[in-house]
C-alpha positions in Angstrom: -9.9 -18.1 -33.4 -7.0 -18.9 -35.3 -6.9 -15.7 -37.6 -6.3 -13.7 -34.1 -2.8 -14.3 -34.2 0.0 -11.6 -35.4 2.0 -13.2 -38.1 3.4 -12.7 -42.1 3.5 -9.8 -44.5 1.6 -9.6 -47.7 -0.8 -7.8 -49.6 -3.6 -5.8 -47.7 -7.4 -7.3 -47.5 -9.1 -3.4 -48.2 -12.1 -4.2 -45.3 -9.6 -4.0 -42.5 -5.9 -3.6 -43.9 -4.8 -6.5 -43.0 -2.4 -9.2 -44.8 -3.5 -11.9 -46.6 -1.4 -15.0 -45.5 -2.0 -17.4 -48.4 -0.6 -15.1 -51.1 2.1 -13.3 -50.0 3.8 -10.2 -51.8 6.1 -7.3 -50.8 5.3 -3.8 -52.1 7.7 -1.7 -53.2 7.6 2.2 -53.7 8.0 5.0 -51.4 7.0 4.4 -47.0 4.3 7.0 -47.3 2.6 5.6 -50.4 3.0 1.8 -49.5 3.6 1.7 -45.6 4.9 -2.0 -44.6 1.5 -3.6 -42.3 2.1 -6.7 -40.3 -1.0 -8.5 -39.0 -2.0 -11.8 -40.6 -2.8 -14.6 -38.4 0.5 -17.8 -37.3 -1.6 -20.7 -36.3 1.6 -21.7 -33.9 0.7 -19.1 -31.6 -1.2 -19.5 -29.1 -3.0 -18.0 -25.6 -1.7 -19.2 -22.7 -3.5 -21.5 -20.8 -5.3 -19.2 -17.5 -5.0 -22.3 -15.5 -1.4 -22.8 -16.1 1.1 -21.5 -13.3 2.7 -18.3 -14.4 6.3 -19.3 -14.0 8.1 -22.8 -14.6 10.5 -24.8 -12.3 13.5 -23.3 -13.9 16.7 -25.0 -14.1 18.9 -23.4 -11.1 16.9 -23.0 -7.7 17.2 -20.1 -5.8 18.5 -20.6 -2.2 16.0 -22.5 -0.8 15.2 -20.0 2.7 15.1 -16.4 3.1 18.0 -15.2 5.3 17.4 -15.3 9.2 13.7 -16.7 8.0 12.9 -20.6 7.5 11.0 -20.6 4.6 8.4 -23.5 6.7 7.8 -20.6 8.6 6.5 -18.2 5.7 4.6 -21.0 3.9 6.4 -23.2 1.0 5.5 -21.8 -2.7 2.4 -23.3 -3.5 -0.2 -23.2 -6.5 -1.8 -19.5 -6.7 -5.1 -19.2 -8.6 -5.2 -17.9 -11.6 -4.8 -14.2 -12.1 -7.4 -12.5 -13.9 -6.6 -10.5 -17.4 -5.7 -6.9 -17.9 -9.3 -5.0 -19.1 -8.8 -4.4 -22.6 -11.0 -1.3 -23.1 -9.9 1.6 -22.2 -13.5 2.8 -21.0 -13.4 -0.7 -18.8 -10.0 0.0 -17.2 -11.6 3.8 -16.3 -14.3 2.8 -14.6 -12.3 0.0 -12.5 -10.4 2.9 -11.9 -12.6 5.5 -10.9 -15.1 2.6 -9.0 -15.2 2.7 -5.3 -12.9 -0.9 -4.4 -15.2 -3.9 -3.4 -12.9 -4.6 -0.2 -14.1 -6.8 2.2 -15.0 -5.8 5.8 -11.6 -6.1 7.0 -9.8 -5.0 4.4 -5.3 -4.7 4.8 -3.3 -3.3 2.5 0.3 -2.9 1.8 2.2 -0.1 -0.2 5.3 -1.6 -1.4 8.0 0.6 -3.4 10.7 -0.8 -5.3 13.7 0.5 -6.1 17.2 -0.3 -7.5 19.6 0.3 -10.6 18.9 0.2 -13.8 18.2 -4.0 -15.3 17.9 -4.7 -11.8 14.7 -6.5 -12.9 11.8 -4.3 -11.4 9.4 -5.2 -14.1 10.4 -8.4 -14.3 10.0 -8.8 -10.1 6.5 -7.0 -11.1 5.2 -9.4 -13.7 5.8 -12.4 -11.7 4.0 -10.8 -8.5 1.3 -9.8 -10.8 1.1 -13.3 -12.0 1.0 -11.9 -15.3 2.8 -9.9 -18.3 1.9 -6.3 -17.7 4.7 -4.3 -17.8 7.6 -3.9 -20.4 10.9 -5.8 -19.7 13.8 -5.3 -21.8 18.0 -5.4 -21.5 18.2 -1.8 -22.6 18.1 1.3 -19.5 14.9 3.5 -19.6 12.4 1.0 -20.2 10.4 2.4 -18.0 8.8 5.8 -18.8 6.7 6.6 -16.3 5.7 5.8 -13.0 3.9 2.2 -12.8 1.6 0.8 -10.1 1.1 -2.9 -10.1 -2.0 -4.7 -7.7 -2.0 -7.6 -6.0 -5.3 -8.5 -4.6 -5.2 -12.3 -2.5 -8.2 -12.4 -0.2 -9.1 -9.7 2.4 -5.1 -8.3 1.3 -3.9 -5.7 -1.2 -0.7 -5.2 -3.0 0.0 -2.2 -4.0 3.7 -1.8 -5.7 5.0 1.3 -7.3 8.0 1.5 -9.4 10.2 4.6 -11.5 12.0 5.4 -14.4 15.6 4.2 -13.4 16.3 8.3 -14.2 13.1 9.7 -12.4 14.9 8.2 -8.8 18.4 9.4 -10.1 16.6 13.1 -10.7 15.2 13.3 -7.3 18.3 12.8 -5.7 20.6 15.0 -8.2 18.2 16.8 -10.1 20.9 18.8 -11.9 22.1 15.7 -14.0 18.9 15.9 -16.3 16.0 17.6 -17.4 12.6 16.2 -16.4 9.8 17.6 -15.8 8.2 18.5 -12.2 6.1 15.5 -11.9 9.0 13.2 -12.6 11.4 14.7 -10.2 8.4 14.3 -7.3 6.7 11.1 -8.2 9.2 9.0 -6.2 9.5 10.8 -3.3 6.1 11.3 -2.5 5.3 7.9 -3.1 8.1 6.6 -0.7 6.6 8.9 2.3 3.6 7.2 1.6 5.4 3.4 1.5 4.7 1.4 3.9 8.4 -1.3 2.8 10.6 -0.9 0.4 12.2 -3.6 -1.6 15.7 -2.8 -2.7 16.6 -4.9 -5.7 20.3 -5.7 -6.7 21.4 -7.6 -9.5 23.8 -10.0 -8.9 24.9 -11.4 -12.1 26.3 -8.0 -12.8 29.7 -8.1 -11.5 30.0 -3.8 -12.0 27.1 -3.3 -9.8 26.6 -5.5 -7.3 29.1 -5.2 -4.7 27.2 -1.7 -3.2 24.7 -0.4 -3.4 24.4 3.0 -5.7 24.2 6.5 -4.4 20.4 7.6 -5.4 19.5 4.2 -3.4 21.7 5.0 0.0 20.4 8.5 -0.3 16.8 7.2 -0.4 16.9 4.7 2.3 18.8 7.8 4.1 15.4 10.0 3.6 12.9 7.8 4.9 14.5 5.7 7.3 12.0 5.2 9.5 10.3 2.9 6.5 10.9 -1.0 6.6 13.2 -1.7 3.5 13.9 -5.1 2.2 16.8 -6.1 0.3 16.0 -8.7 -2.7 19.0 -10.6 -4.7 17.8 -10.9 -7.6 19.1 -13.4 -10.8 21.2 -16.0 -7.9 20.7 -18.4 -10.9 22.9 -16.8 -12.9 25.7 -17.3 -9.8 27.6 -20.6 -9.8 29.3 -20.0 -6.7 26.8 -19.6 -4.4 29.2 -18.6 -1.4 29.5 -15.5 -3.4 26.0 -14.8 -2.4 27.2 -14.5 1.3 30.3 -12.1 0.1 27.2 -10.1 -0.8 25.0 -9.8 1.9 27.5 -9.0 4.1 28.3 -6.1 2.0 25.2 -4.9 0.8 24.3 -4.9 4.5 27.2 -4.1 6.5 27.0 -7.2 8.3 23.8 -6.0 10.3 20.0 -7.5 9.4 17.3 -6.7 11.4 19.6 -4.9 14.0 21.3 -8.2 14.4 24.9 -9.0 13.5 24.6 -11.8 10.6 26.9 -15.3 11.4 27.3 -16.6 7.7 28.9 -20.1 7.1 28.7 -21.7 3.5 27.4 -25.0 3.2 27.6 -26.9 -0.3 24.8 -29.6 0.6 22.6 -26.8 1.3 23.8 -23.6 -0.6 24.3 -21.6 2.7 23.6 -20.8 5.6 22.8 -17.7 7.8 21.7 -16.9 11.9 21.1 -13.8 13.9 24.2 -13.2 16.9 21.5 -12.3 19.4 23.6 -9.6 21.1 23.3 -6.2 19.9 25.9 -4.9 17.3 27.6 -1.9 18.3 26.3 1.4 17.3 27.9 1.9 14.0 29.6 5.8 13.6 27.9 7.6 11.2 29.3 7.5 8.0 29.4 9.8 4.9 27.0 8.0 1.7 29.7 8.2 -0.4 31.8 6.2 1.7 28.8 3.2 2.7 28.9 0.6 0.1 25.8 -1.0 1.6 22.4 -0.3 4.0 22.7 -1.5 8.2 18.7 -0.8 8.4 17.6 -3.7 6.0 14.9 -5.9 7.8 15.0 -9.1 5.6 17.2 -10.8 3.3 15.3 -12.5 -0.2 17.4 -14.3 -3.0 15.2 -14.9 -6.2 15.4 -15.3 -9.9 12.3 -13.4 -11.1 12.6 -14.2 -14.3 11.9 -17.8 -13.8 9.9 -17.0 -10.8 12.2 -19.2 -8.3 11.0 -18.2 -4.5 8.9 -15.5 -5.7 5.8 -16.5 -3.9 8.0 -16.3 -1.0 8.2 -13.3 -0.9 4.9 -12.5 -2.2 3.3 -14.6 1.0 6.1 -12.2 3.4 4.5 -9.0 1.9 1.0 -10.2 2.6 1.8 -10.9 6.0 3.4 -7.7 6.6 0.0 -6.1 5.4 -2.2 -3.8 7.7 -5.1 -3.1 8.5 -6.4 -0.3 6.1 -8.5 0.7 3.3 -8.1 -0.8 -0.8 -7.0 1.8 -3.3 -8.2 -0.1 -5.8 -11.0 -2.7 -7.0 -10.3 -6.3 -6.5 -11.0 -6.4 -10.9 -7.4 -3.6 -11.4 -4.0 -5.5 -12.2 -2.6 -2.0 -12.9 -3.0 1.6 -13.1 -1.7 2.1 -17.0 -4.8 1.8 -19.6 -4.7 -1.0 -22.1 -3.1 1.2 -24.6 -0.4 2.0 -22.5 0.3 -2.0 -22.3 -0.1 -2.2 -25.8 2.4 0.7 -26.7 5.0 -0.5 -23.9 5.0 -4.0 -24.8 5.7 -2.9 -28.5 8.4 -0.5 -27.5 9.8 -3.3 -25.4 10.5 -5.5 -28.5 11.6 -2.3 -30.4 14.5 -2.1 -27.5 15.2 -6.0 -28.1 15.7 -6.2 -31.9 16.7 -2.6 -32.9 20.7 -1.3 -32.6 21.5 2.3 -31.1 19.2 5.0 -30.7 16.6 3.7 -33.3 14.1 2.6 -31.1 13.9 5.8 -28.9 13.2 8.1 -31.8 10.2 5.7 -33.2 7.0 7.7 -32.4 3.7 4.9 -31.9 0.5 6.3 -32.9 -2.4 4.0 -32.3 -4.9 4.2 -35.4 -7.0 1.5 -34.3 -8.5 -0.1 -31.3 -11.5 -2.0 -31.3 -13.3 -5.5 -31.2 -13.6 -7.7 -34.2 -16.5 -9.6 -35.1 -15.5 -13.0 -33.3 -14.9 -11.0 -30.2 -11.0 -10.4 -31.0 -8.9 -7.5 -30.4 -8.4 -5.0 -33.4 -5.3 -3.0 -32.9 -3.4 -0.9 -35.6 -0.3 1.2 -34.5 2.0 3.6 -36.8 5.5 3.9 -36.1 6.8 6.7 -37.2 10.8 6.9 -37.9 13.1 10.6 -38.2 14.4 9.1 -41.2 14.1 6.6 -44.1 17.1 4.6 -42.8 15.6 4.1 -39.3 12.8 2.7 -41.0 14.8 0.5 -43.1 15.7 -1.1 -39.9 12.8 -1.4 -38.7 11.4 -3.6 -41.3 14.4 -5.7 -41.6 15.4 -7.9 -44.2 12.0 -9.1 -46.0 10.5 -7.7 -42.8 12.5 -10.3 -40.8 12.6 -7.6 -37.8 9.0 -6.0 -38.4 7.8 -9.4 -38.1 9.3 -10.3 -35.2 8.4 -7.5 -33.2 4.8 -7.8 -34.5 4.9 -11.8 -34.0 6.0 -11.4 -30.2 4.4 -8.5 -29.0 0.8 -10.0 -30.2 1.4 -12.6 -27.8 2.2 -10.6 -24.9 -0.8 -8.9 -26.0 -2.9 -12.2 -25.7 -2.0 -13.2 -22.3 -2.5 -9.7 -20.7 -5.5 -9.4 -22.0 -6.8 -13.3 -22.3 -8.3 -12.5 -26.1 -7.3 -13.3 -29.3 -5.2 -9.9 -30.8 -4.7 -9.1 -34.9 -2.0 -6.9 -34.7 -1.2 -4.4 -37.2 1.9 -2.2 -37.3 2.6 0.0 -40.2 5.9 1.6 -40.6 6.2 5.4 -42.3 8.9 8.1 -42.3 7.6 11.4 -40.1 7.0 14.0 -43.6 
């Protein structure tokens, strides 16, 4: 229904605090007596279509083959079936959760781990597995909060991928650089004894970080060595000279893949070009971490663009295949282990990051007031953010509410196509008293 959608201020409707979008007024007075509410319905928004692919063509393609792997040999990126949406009650999501998974008799399953710096475009790389919006991206470090689990179920295979604060990996390694607590500091190292590959994402379009890898990643690739790791370039589209690309690997890698010596030649029909030397490298002496700028042990080579979803599925079909044979974790019905509110609060935290300067958007406290299904089957929700002071709140709400607006306008929509429903969303701005 059209009054689902998040959209314009005005003055509140008393049965469920909502703005009315035909008269619209702005209410002046102090934040605690006339808090600012967003939640009327835009008729230009709209659900996404469940049918419609996930991600576009893009305008750059990625290189067209994984490294030392013909692409006709992994399957070309075909149409995937709709994935299904995020359960939007909390209760739902629980018993999903806590239910016994409906595998088939010969089930295979896959624990992936990714890691990699910070904007390296783990949630991003998520999403698109996932097939949908689920986890908060955004420009700005610490994004991530806590520990995130993301499922892919195709078939008789299961996904499971697991991903940290970019500080949680950072703390494991030096734990004396911040104060976290227990859970934080353990959460990635037990799940990486527990991986069975682990993808190593780089960033290429940053020109500060992509020429090694960093020192919390070499020291966990060091720990478990005896895991299959991956390394995935990740934004090539963003690269216009693609022989750069090579320049990388070579680094990143130390010229080895696979326990094969790499023989790189650029070609500018084709973007590039990579083969194995069949003999045997040379043992390499062991070096220091501090002096390796990249990781001999990687197994495969992927260049992406997640965030257009360019050769994605390629890599998707390569972690199916390197599923085994084993037991789900989860029911074939879970997309993730957060619960719908955590989505909800993320995704609006995420848009807090995006339109908000500084530190303003770390100190905003989200208290979730309402959460419940309207009478034409849509999705009630009402969050408080609270703001330290009255000049945090000021920006905020923006200019006429330019910035509330926005935040409201966009995060309803992620809301919709997690969830598949039509959302009123209702944020409410206060100073903490």
């Amino acid at each position: 229904t059209p009054a689902a959608h998040p959209g314009v201020l005005g003055p509140p409707r008393p049965s469920l605090g909502c703005w009315d979008l035909c008269c619209p007024s702005w209410s002046a007075g102090t934040p605690t007596a006339h808090p600012w509410v967003l939640g009327s319905p835009l008729p230009s928004l709209r659900c996404w279509d469940p049918h419609c692919p996930p991600w576009g063509n893009g305008i750059t393609a990625a290189l067209p083959w994984v490294l030392g792997s013909p692409l006709s040999s992994l399957g070309a990126r075909g149409s995937l079936s709709a994935p299904q949406p995020v359960s939007r009650a909390a209760e739902e999501q629980e018993r999903l959760l806590r239910h016994r998974p409906d595998q088939p008799r010969s089930p295979k399953v896959l624990k992936v781990a990714i890691i990699g710096a910070p904007n390296a475009g783990k949630s991003t790389l998520s999403n698109q597995l996932l097939g949908r919006k689920v986890f908060a991206v955004s420009k700005k470090v610490h994004t991530t909060r806590c520990q995130a689990q993301g499922i892919v179920t195709s078939e008789d295979t299961q996904l499971v991928s697991s991903w940290w604060p970019e500080r949680s990996l950072t703390a494991a390694v030096f734990s004396f650089r911040h104060k976290l607590n227990e859970s934080m500091l353990k959460d990635p190292w037990e799940s990486m004894k527990h991986a069975d590959i682990v993808l190593v994402l780089v960033d290429v379009s940053d020109h500060w970080t992509r020429n090694c890898l960093s020192q919390e990643v070499l020291k966990c690739l060091s720990q478990f060595p005896q895991i299959p790791s991956v390394l995935v370039l990740n934004k090539v589209d963003l690269v216009k000279k693609k022989f750069i690309l090579l320049d990388l690997v070579a680094e990143l890698t130390e010229g080895i893949v696979n326990g094969q010596k790499l023989k790189m030649r650029y070609n500018p029909e084709h973007n590039s070009h990579c083969s194995l030397d069949s003999s045997n490298p040379k043992p390499c002496e062991h070096k220091h971490l501090k002096n390796m700028k990249g990781w001999p042990g990687f197994q495969e080579i992927f260049m992406l663009a997640a965030l257009h979803g360019e050769e994605v599925d390629t890599l998707k079909q390569y972690l199916l295949m390197q599923a085994k044979p084993g037991p789900w974790e989860f029911h074939s019905g879970v997309l993730t282990n957060q619960s719908p509110q955590e989505i909800c609060d993320n995704i609006i935290r995420e848009k807090m990051l995006e339109y908000l300067p500084l530190e303003v958007p770390y100190g905003v406290h989200q208290v979730t007031e309402m959460w419940e299904e309207g009478p034409s089957g849509e999705l009630l929700i009402m969050q408080n953010l609270v703001v330290p002071r009255k000049s945090h709140m000021m920006m905020l709400i923006g200019r006429k509410g330019k910035i509330i607006s926005r935040i409201a306008q966009e995060a309803g929509q992620d809301l919709m196509n997690a969830f598949l429903c039509d959302i009123r969303l209702k944020l409410r701005v206060e100073v903490k008293s």
